[in-house]
C-alpha positions in Angstrom: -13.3 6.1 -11.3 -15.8 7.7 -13.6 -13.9 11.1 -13.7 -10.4 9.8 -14.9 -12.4 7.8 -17.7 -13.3 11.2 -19.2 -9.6 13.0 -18.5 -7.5 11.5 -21.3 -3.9 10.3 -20.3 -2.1 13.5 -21.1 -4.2 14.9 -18.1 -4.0 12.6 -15.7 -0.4 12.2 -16.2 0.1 15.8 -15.9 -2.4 15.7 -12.4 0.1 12.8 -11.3 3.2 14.7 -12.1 1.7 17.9 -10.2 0.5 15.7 -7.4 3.9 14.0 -6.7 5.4 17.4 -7.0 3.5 19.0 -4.4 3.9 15.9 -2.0 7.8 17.3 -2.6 7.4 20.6 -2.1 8.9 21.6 -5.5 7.7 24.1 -7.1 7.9 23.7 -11.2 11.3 26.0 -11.4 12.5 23.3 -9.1 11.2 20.2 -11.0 12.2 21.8 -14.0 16.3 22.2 -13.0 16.4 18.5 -11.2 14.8 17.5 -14.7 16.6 19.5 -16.8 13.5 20.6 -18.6 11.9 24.0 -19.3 9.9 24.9 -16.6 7.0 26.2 -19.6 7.2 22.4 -20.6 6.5 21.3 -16.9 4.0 23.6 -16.8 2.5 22.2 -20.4 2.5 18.9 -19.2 0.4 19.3 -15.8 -2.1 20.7 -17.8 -2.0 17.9 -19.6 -1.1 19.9 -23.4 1.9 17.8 -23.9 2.6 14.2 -24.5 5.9 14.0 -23.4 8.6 11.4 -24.6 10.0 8.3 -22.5 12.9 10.6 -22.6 11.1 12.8 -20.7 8.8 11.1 -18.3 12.2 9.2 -17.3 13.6 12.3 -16.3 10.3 13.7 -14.6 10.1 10.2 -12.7 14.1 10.8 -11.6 14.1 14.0 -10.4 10.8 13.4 -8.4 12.3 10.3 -6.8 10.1 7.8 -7.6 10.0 5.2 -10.2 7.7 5.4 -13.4 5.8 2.1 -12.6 5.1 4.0 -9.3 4.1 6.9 -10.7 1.6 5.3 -13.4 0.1 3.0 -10.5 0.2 5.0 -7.7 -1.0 8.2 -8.9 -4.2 7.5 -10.8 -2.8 7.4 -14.3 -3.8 3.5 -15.2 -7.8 3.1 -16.0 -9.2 -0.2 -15.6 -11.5 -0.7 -18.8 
C-alpha cells in the first residue's frame, strides 16, 4: 500500500490502464483504434503524463471492456487514506 501512496493518480491510473490492456492482449495501436484516441496519448497516459478527461477515461474503460468503477477498484487506483 505504501508504494501507490507515493505514485500520484495520474500514474497509477495509467499502470491500471496498461495493466488491463495487457490482461487483453492489446497492444496501445489497438487500444488506441477501439478508443479512438492517439495512440501517443495512450502512451502519455500509462506513463502517467496526462490527466485525461471523463471523456476519455469513458472511452479507455469501453474499449477495454470493463466498467470505470471496475477499473478504479479493481486495479489499484483508489488509496485508502
Amino acid at each position: 500500500m505504501e508504494q501507490k501512496n507515493n505514485l500520484d493518480i495520474n500514474q497509477r491510473f495509467g499502470k491500471a490502464i496498461r495493466r488491463r490492456r495487457r490482461e487483453l492482449d492489446f497492444s496501445q495501436e489497438e487500444l488506441a483504434e477501439k478508443a479512438e484516441i492517439h495512440r501517443t496519448y495512450i502512451s502519455s497516459i500509462e506513463r502517467g503524463k496526462r490527466n485525461p478527461s471523463l471523456e476519455n477515461i469513458e472511452k479507455l474503460a469501453k474499449a477495454l471492456d470493463i466498467f470505470i468503477s471496475e477499473l478504479f477498484a479493481n486495479y489499484g487506483i483508489e488509496v485508502k487514506e
